[in-house]
C-alpha positions as CSV (number, residue, x, y, z in Angstrom):
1,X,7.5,-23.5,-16.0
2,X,4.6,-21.4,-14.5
3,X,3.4,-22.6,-10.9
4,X,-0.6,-21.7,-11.3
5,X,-1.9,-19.2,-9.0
6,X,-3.0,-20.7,-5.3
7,X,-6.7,-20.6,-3.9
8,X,-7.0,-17.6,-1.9
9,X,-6.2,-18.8,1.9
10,X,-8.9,-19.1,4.5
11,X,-8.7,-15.9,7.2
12,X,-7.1,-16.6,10.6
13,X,-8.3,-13.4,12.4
14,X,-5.3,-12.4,12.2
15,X,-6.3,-8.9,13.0
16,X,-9.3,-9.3,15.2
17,X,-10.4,-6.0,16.7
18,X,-7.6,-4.1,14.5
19,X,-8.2,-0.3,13.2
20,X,-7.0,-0.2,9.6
21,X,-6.8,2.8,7.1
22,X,-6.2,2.0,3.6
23,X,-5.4,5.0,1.2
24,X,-6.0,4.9,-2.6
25,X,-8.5,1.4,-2.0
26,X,-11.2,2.2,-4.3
27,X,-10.2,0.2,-7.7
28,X,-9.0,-3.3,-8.8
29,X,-5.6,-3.1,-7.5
30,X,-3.9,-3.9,-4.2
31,X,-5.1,-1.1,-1.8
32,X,-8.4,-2.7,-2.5
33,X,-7.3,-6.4,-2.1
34,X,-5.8,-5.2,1.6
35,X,-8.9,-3.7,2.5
36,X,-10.8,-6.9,1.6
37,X,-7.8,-9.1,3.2
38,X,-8.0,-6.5,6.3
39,X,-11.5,-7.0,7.3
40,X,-11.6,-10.7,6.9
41,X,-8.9,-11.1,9.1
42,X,-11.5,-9.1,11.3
43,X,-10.4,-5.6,11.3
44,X,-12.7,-2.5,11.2
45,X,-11.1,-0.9,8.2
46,X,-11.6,2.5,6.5
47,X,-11.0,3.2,2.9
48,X,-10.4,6.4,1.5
49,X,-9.6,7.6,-2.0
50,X,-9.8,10.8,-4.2
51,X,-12.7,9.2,-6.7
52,X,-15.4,9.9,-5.1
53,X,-17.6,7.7,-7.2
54,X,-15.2,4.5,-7.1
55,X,-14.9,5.0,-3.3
56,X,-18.5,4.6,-2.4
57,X,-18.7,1.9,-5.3
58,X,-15.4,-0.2,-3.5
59,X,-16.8,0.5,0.2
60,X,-20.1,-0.5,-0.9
61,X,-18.8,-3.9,-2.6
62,X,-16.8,-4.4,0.9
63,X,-19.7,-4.0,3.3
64,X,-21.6,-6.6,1.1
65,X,-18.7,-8.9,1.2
66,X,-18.4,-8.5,5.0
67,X,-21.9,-7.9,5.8
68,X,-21.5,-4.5,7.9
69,X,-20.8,-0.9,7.1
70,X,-17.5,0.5,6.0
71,X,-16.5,3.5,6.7
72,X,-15.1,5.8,3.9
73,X,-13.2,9.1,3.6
74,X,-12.6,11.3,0.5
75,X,-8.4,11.5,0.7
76,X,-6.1,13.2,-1.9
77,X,-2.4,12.5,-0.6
78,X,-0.9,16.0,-2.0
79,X,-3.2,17.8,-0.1
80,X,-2.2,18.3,3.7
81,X,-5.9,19.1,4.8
82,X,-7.1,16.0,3.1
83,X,-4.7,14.0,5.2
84,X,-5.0,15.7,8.5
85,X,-9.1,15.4,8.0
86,X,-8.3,11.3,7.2
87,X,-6.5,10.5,10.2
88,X,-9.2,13.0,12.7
89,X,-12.0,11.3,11.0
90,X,-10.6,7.7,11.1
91,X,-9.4,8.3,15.6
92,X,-12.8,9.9,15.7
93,X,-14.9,7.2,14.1
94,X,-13.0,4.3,15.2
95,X,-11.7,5.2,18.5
96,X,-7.9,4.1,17.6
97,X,-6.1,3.7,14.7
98,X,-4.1,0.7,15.0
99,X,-2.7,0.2,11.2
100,X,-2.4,2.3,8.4
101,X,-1.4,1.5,4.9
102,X,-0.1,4.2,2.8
103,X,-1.2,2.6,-0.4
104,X,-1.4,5.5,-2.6
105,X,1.0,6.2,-5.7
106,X,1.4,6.9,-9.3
107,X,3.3,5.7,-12.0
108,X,4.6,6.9,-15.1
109,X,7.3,6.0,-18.3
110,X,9.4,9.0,-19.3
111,X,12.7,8.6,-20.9
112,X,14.8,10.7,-18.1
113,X,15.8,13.3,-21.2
114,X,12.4,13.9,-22.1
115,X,11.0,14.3,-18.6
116,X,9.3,17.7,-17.7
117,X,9.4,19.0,-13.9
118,X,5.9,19.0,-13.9
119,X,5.8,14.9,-14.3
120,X,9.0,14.5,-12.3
121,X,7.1,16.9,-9.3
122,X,3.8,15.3,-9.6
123,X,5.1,11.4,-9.2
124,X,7.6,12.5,-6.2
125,X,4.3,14.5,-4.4
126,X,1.5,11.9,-4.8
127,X,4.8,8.9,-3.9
128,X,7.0,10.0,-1.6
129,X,5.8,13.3,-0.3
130,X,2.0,11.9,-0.1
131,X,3.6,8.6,2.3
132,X,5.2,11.4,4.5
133,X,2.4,13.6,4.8
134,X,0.0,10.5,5.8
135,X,3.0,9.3,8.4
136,X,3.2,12.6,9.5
137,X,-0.4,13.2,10.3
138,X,-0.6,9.5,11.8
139,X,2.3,9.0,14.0
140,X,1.4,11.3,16.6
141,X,-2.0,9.6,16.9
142,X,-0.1,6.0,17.4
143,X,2.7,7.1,19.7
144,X,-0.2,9.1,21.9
145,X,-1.4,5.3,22.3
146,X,1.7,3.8,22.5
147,X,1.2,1.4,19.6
148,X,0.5,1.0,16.1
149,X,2.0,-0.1,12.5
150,X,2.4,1.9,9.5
151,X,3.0,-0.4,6.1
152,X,4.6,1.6,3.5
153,X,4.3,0.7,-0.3
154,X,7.4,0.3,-1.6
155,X,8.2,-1.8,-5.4
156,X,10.6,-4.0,-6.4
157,X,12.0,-0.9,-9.2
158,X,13.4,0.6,-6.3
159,X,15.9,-2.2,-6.2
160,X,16.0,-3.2,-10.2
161,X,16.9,-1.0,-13.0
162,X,13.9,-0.4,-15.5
163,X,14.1,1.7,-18.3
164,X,11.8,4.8,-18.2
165,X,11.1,4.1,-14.9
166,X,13.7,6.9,-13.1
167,X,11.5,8.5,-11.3
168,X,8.7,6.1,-10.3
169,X,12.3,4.0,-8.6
170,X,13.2,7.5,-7.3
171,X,10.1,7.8,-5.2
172,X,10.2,4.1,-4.3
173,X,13.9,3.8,-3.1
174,X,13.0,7.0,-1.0
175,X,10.1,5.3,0.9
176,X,12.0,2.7,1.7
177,X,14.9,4.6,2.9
178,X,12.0,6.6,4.6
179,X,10.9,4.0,5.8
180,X,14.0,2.4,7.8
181,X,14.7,5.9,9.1
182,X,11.1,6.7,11.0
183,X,10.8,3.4,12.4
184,X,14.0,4.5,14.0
185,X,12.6,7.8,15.8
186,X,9.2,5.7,17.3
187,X,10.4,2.0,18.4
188,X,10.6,3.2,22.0
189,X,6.7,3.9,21.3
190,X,5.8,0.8,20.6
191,X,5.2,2.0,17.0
192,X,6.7,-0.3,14.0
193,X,7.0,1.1,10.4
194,X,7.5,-1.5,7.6
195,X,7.4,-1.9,4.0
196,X,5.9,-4.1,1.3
197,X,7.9,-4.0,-1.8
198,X,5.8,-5.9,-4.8
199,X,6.8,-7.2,-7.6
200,X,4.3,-7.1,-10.8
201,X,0.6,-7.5,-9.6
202,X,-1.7,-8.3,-12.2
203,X,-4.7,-6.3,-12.1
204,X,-7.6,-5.7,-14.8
205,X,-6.7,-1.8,-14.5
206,X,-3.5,-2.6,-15.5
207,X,-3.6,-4.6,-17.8
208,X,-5.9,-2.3,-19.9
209,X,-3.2,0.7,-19.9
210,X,0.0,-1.5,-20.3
211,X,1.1,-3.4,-23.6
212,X,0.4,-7.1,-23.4
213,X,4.1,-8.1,-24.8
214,X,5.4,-5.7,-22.8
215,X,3.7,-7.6,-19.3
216,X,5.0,-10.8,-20.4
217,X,8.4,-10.1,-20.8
218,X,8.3,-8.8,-17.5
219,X,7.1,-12.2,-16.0
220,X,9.5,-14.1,-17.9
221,X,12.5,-12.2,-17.3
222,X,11.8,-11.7,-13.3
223,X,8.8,-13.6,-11.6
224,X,10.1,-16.7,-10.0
225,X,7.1,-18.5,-10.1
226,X,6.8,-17.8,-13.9
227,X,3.6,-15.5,-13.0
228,X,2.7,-12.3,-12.0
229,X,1.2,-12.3,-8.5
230,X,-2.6,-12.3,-7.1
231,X,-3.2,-8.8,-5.9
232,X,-4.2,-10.8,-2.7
233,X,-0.9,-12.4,-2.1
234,X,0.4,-8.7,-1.8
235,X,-2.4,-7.9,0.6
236,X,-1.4,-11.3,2.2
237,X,2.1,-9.6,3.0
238,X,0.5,-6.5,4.3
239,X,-1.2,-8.1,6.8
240,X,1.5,-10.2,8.0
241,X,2.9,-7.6,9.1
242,X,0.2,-5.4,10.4
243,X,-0.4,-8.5,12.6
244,X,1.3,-9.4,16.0
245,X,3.3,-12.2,14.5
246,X,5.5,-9.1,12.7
247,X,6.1,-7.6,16.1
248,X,9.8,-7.7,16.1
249,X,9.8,-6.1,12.7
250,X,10.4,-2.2,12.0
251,X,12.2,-0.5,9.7
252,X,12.2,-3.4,7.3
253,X,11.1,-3.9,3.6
254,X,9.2,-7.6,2.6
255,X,9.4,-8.6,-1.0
256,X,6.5,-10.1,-2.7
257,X,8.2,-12.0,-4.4
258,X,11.0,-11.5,-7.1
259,X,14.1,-12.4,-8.5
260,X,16.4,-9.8,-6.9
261,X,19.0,-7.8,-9.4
């Protein structure tokens, strides 16, 4: 039986006068649904992106949503400059950076055997290596000011065996390992480090690049509610625990929602 999606929930201000960054939030998908989900809850959020064209078209559909400006920064995650400039720009602009949500990935099916080091390389350095550089360049900033919360994207492959999916789960188990291990080194800073590990987020950008069958097998073998989720519901996790009501929380990774292995 398939339980029909919920009506997106009223905001609660959950993070009234919060700082957000959200990387890779210019599309359809759920960096963009945080964003939204961000400010509603009455953060000041910046986006950023490497289209340059899709981010002012997202930060420009956000400040008509929420009636104000939104700032924006042009962000590739494999370069280090790019992500040093993001987090000066965001502490300059908004004083503080209180959250940031490194939302940025790529995915990718190659049979293992057929995999070149180029594709294996690329997915590790946008993944894994791009969450480290941004926690890298924004930890110092949130243990200067004794608080703040990082949100790591995680996904459920990291804990469930898919085919032709070895190094996507590579990167994924590692930021979640990641993850556990630098909330470790800045607790005594009042700095918490979680993850949000989704499990298959329908979104009208995916949907055009992956086969239909293929999508509903998924849902049938492994979404408990016999549907994929609402990119908001993910978002919906996020800001839990960017919020105060997650403040005993570090190190730890949330599914939304799955049928475990």
């Amino acid at each position: 039986m398939t339980i029909a999606p919920p009506s997106r929930p009223e905001p609660r201000g959950l993070l009234k006068g919060k700082t957000v960054i959200v990387t890779a939030a210019a599309g359809s998908g759920i960096g963009y649904s945080t964003a939204e989900t961000c400010a509603d809850e009455g953060a000041q959020v910046l986006i950023s992106d490497m289209h340059e064209g899709r981010l002012h078209q997202y930060a420009d559909r956000l400040a008509e949503r929420i009636g104000q400006p939104v700032l924006r920064k042009l962000c590739n995650v494999t370069d280090e400059a790019q992500v040093r400039n993001l987090v000066a720009y965001a502490q300059a602009e908004m004083g503080r950076i209180d959250i940031m949500v490194n939302n940025a990935g790529l995915g990718g099916s190659y049979r293992l055997v057929d995999m070149t080091d180029e594709q294996w390389s690329r997915i590790l350095d946008v993944n894994l290596t791009g969450t480290f550089r941004c926690m890298r360049a924004v930890l110092p900033v949130m243990m200067a000011q004794k608080g703040g919360v990082v949100i790591n994207l995680g996904s459920i492959v990291a804990w469930r065996a898919e085919a032709l999916q070895t190094a996507y789960a590579a990167t994924k188990a590692g930021i979640l390992a990641m993850t556990r291990c630098a909330a470790m080194e800045v607790a005594r800073d009042n700095v918490r480090i979680n993850a949000v590990v989704p499990s298959l987020a329908l979104h009208p950008n995916l949907v055009k690049v992956t086969d239909p069958d293929f999508l509903a097998d998924l849902i049938e073998r492994n979404e408990a509610f016999g549907r994929a989720a609402e990119t908001w519901e993910i978002a919906n996790g996020i800001a839990m625990l960017a919020s105060d009501y997650s403040s005993y929380m570090t190190g730890e990774a949330l599914s939304v929602s799955c049928r475990h292995p």
